[in-house]
Structures are given as C-alpha cells and as structure tokens.
N, C-alpha and C positions, 0 to 999 in steps of 0.2 A: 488396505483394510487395517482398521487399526486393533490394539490387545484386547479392545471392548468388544470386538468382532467377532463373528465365526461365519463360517456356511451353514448352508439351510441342511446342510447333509450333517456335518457335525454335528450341527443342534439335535438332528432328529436320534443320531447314535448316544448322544449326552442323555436324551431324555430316556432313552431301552435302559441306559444302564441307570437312572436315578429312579425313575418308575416306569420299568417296562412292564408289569402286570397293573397299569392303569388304563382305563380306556382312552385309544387315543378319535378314532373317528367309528360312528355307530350309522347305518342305514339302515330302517326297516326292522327285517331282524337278524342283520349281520354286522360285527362289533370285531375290530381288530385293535391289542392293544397295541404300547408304544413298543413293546418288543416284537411284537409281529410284522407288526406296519415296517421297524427298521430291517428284520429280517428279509420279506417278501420284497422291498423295493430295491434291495441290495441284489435280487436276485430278477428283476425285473429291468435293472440298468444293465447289466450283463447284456441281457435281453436284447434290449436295445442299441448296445453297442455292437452285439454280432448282427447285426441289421445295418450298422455304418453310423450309426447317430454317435454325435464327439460334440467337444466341448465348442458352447459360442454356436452351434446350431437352434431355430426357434423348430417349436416341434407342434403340431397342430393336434388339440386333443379336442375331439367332438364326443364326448361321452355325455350319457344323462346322471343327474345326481347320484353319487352311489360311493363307496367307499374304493372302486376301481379309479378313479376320478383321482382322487384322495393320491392311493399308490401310482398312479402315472405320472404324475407331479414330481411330487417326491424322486421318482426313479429320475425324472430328466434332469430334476437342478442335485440328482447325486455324480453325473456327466459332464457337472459345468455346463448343460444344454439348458435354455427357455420353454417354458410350456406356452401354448399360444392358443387359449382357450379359443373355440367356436359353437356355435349352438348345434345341437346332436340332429334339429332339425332342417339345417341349411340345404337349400338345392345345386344341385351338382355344378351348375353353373357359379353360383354362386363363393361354393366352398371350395374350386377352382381359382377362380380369381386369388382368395387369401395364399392359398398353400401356395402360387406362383412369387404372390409378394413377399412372403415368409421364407419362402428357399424350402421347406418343410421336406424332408429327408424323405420320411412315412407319417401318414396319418392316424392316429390310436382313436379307432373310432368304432363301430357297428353300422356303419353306414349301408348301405344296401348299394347305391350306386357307385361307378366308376369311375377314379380321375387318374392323373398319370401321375401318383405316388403309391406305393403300396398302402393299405389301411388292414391293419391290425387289429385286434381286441386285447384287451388287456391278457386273456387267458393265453392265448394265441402267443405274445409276446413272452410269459412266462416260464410255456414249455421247451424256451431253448437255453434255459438254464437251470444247471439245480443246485447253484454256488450263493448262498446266503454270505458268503463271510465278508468281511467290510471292504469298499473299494478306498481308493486311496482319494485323499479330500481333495475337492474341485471346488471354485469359486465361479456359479457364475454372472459373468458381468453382466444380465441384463435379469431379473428377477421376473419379469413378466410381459407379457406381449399383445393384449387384447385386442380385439376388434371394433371397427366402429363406424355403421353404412351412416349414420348422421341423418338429417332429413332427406339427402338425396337418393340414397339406398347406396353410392359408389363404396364398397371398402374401403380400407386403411387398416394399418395395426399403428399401435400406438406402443411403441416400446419403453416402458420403464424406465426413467434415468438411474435406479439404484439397482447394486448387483443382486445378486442372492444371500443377502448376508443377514444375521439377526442379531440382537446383544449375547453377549456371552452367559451373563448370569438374568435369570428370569427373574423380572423385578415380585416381588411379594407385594403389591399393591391393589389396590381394591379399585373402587371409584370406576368413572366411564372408560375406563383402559382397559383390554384385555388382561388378566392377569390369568397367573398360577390355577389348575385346580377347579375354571369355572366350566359348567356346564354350558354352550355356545347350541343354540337354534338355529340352522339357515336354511329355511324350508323353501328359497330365492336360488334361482339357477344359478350355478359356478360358472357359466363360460360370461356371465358378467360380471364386469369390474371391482364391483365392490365386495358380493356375497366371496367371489376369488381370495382376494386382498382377506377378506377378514378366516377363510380358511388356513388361508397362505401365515398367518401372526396368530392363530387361535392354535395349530401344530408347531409352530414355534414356540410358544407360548405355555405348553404342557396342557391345555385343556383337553377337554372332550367337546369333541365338535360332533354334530349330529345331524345330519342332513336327511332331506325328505325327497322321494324321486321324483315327486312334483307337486306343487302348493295343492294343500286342501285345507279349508276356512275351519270346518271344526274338527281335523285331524290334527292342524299344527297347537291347536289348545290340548289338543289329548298329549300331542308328544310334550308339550309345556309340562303339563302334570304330572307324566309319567316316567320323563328322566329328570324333573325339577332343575329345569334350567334358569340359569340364574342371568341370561345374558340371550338376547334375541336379535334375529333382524326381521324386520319385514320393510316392504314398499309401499305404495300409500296403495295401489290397487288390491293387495293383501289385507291390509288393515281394513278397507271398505268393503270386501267380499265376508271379512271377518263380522264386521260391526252388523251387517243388517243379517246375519244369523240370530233366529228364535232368543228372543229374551230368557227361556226356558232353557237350551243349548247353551248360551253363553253361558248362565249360573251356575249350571252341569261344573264345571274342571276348577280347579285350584290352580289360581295363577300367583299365589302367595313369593313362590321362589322367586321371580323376574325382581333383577333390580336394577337391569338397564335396557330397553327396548331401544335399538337403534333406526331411523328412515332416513331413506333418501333415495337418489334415483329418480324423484321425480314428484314436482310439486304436490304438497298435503292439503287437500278444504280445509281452512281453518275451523269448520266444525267436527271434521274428522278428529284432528289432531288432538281439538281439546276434548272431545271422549275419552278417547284414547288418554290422554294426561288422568284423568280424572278415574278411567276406570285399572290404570296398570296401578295408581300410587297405591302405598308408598315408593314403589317404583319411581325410576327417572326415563321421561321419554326423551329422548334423546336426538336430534336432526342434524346432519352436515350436510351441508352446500359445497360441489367444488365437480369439476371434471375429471377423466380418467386422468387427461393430463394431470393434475395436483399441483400448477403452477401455483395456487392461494386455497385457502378453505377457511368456513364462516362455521361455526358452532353455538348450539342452542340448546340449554335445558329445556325441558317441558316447563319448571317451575320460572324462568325468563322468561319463554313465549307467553307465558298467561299476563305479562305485562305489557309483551311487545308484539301481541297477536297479530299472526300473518310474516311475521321475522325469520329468516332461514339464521339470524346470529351478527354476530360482529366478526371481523376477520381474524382467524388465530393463526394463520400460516400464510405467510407471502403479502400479496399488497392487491386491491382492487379499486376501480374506480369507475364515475358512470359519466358514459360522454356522451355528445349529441353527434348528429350526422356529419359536421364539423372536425370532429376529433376533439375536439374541447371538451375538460371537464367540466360535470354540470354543478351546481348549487344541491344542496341537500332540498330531499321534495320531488325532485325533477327525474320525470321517467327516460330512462336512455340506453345505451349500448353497455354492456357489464364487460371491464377490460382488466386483467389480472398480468402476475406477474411475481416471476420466485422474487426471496428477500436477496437484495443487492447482494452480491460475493457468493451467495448459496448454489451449489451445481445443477447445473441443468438435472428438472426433473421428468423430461420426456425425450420424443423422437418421432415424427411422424414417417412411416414409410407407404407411401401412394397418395399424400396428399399435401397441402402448404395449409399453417396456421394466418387467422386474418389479423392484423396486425399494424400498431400503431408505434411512434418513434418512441426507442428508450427501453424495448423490450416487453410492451404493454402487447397482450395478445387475446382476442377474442372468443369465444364458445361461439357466442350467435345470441347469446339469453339477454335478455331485456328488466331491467329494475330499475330502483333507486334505493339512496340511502335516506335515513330520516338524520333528524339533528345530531344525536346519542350513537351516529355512526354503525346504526342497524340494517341490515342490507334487509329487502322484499323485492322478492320475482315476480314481474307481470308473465312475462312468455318467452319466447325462441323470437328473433327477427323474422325469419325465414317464416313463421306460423301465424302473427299476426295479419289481422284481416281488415280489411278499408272498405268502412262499410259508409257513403255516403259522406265519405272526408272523415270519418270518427275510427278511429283506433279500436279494434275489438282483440281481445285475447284468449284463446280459446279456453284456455286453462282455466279462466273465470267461470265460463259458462259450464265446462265440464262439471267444476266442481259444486256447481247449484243444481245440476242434473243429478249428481251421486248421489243427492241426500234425498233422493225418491228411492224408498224402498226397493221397488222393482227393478231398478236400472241396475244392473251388474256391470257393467263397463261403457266407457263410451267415449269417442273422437268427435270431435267439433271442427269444422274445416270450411273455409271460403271456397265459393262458386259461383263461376264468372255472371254477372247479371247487368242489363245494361241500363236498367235506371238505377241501383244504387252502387254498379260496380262490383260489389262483392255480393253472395246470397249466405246466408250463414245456414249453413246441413249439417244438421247432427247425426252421427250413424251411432244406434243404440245395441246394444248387445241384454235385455231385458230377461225377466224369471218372472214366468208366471203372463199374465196379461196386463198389458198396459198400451193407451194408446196416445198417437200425437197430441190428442188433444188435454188429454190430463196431465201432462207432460208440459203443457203451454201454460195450463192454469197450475201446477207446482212453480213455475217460472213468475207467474204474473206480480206475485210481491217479492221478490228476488233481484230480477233484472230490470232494469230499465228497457223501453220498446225495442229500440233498436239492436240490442244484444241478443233479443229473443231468435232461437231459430226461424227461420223461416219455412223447412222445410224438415222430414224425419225421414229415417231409411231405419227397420228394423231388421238386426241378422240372428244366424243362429250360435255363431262363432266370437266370443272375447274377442274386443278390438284392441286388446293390448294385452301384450305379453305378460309369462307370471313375472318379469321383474317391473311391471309396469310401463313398459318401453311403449309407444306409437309410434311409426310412421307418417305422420297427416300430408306429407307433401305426396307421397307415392299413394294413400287412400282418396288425396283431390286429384291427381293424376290419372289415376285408374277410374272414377267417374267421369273424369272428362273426358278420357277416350271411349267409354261406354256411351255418353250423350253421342258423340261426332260419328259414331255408326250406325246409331239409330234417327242419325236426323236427315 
C-alpha cells in the first residue's frame, strides 16, 4: 500500500473525526452519521471476532437493504475480513453451495433456514460487545467477493483483485466521480456488484448514501426530492417501471438536484435511454459497460449517446476486442464474441473461485456478450452467446425484442427465450409480467412495425411475478429450461 493509501477502516475513523455529525448512510427512517456508523462497527468487529472471524476470511452477508447492511461491511473490512454479499432471498441449497466455496466463518443474515455455519443478525452480533473504541488497523487484501450463477445458475464468487484500500485524501471534485458531500440514491440491491461498489467508494468517499429496502418506481422519485440527491443509480428495469408511471406522478417531484444518473447492469432500449437523457437534463445520464470481473470498461455520457445512439461508449479502462468463432479479430461493423483484457503491466483485477474464465491467447477473456465496434471505436451489445436464438438459420437476440415489448405501456417486465421447434429450430416465447390487461394479440400488433416477421414471438405466457430481478438480472437459460421440463411431463 502505498502513502496515497489507507484502509477502508481508517477511512471511515478519518471521516468520524472530519464530519462525524454528517450523515453517513440513511434507510427509510433510520440515519446513522459518520461517528455512529465508526462507533457501532467498531463494536460490531469485536462482535465478530468473538465469533472466530480474523483477517483474510470472506464473510457471507445475506441482508436486505438497510443501514445494517452498511455496518456489516464496514465491521468486516475493520478485521482485514471480506464481505461476500448474497441475495437475503437465496434457497438454502443454494446459499450452501456459496458459504462452502467462501469458507464463510458465519452468515450475517435473517435467514430462516438452516446450513452448517452459524447465521447471525446484525443485532445478534452486536450484543457481544459493548467496546466502541477503535480496533487497531487492518488491510484487507481482498475488497470484495460477489456472487455470480451466470446463465447456468452454477455459483462462483468472483474475488476482487484490489485490497480494501481507498485514497487518503478525498478528492473535492465534481463531475461523474463520486465525490465529497454528495447526496448518493441506490434504491438497486447491495448483494449486487455494482449498487455494492458504489456504497463501498460513496462511504469512502464522505457522502450520504441512501438506500431503499426495495425498489419502488414512484417512491425512488420522492426519496430524489426529498434528500435532494444529487447523484443516482438505477438499472434499466427501474428506469422503465419508472418511465411508464402516470405522466401526472412523474410531474408530482423535483428531480432538479440529480446531476449524475448512473445505468448499467443490463442492457437500456434506446428509447428508454433517450427519455430518460432528455427528461433528467440538465443532468448527465450516465452508462458503463464492463463485468464484475473489471478486466476493461466502456463509458458513456447521455450527451455522446445522442450521437452514438444504442453505444455502451468507447473503452476507458483495459483493452477489448470483437472476434468471430475463429478467435480472430473482426473488422469494425462485424457482430462477434466481446473479449477483454486489463492494461498490459496492470494487476490482476479478479479471481474466479468455482469456476474457469473463457479465454483466448495473450490474456484476452470472455463474459459470453456478443457486439461490435463501429468505425469511431464505439462498442454496441447485441446479447449473451449463451441467450441468442437460431431462428430458421437467422440470429435473434433476445434483448432486441425485450426492448420493443418494454415500450408497451402495459408490459412491466419481460424475458424473451428460444424453444425447441422443429420446423424452424428455435420458437421464440416471450414470458410477460404485464399491469393491468393486455393480450398476445395486441402485444403482436405493438411488434408489427417494430420487428421484422421473424423476430416476432411466436408464442406468450403471462405471469404474475417480475421476470427479472430489482437489479434487472434474468436468468433465460434456467426460464427455457424450466419450460422444457414442464413441456416433457406433460407430453
């Protein structure tokens, strides 16, 4: 570590003592500032060390948004330990599998069922100490540890190449960086990647972060108005739960404060996006492309994309490239394999533990996502390899068709997925998640000047339950898997 350095523990004792009566993270209607928070987690590491948790341990935290979330964190990287976020909703089997591949000591969760680590609550862990005063500083070596089933549903954690360290002095800049001071929205679930990350550098960072226990479309505009945040994140299924709220509701709140809206997580309609540009300015809407890994990442103003519409950006971190089945790079134009790569000399920025990256010679390695570059060296996502569909020899992506279905009013969420058919191969089923009444058929004629024949569904399933999570996440291989075994029982 070098003098520019510090621990994410010292940070947070630096920030008690420069503004400890400011707020450091707010849920609902409970607000701890930065001297509470360094207080209570000081006493919450305790905690967890008379439980056996030590440094270089990952520590599995399944909690729902909330400012316990926030202090569990904090408590483990005050240990030199990792937090190793997981969803508060995972099945016991499931959340098994992780805590084996983690080593995970104890679980800090509210879980209801049983696995073979102890599972904690935050309170729980509290009351075996009542020693606030400062522990002696720990570095640890892995900053973060998330999870990732990928389309096949298998776990993995994906370990963080960097320690737990942040700058020493907290830059005073503005612009799309987190800075000093700002008011942070993440109304997107912490046990993912990003909303994590941007908790993880906004408590760094001296802000007020503000979290919400679970996305609501015109609640996250009231909390906009109401702590005048100046700095948001949402995901593109937030943004379109947002956008087809009553034109009368939308006008309701002052979204004046926002001067940086961040997306990502998963591909935006280009008509979403430019609403949204249009309706946050003077704001900047803001998009990064890149994986949990963080081997490369592509950055985009709203004011670029209105040039370079449908653009995730140009590369600003690492190196990418789009190759064909081959392994060859392609020509600019040319749709292919998206293959990334840190900057030559730069240290490894990940770890996979329970699984192997796909990968081509010289350190180039795959997600699975499917694009090309245009001449201007602008990168566009067509889809996941794994999710495209061969409909009759033609290439279908489902992310297309998704996002021609979103801009029907009615449609609240929805996966797009091949099914086996044996004149064209693939059958293309949309499963909709709809408000209000709407049926296949009007659903076909919103498509008919949109899509070309063949992209159109062929078939609809309506549910009652969102088909994708509030960070936007789908499954489509385990939602075409699970129809296919329903077909093969009833046939």
């Amino acid at each position: 570590m070098t003098d520019e350095m510090m621990s994410f523990g010292a940070k947070l004792a630096q920030n008690a003592a420069t503004q400890g009566q400011r707020p450091a993270v707010s849920c609902g209607g409970e607000t701890l500032t930065y001297a509470e928070l360094h207080r209570r987690t000081n006493r919450l590491a305790r905690g967890l060390a008379a439980r056996g948790v030590k440094a270089g341990d990952l520590v599995t935290v399944g909690l729902q948004n909330g400012v316990g979330f926030v202090e569990a964190c904090h408590a483990i990287w005050k240990l030199g330990a990792t937090p190793q976020p997981v969803s508060f909703r995972l099945p016991r089997g499931e959340l098994q599998a992780i805590i084996e591949l983690a080593g995970s000591p104890l679980v800090i969760a509210d879980f209801e069922h049983e696995v073979d680590r102890p599972v904690m609550g935050v309170s729980e862990i509290a009351a075996l100490s009542d020693d606030e005063s400062d522990l002696p500083d720990a570095i640890p070596p892995i900053s973060k540890a998330p999870t990732s089933g990928g389309s096949t549903g298998r776990p993995k954690l994906i370990l963080a190449g960097q320690p737990g360290v942040t700058p020493r002095e907290t830059p005073e800049v503005g612009g799309f960086r987190i800075c000093a001071g700002e008011t942070m929205l993440i109304p997107a679930p912490l046990y993912h990647n990003a909303p994590f990350g941007m908790m993880m550098t906004g408590t760094a960072m001296g802000c007020h972060v503000v979290l919400t226990p679970r996305f609501d479309p015109e609640g996250t505009l009231a909390e906009i108005e109401r702590r005048r945040a100046s700095w948001v994140y949402l995901v593109p299924t937030m943004m379109n739960r947002i956008w087809h709220l009553p034109g009368d509701v939308k006008s309701r709140y002052d979204l004046s404060s926002v001067q940086t809206l961040w997306h990502m997580a998963a591909p935006c309609p280009a008509w979403l996006k430019e609403a949204f540009i249009h309706w946050i300015a003077p704001g900047e809407v803001m998009e990064l492309y890149a994986g949990t890994e963080a081997q490369a990442v592509t950055i985009i103003t709203g004011t670029e994309w209105l040039a370079h519409r449908g653009s995730v950006g140009q590369v600003a971190i690492g190196e990418m490239k789009v190759c064909g089945d081959d392994g060859q790079e392609l020509p600019a134009g040319e749709v292919g394999e998206i293959y990334m790569r840190r900057t030559p000399g730069a240290p490894e920025t990940y770890r996979y533990v329970g699984a192997k990256a796909r990968t081509l010679p010289d350190g180039w390695e795959s997600l699975g996502d499917i694009g090309w570059f245009d001449a201007g060296g602008y990168l566009y996502l067509a889809d996941r390899r794994t999710d495209m569909i061969l409909v009759g020899g033609s290439n279908v992506y489902p992310a297309e068709i998704e996002s021609a279905l979103q801009e029907h009013p009615a449609v609240e969420s929805c996966a797009v997925i091949g099914l086996p058919d044996e004149d064209m191969g693939s059958r293309i089923h949309a499963i909709i998640n709809a408000k209000g009444e709407v049926s296949a058929e009007a659903l076909q004629a919103h498509l008919a000047d949109r899509l070309v024949t063949y992209k159109r569904p062929r078939s609809y399933e309506f549910v009652d339950e969102p088909v994708r999570d509030d960070a936007g996440k789908v499954r489509r291989t385990a939602l075409r898997d699970a129809r296919i075994a329903q077909t093969a029982q009833t046939a």
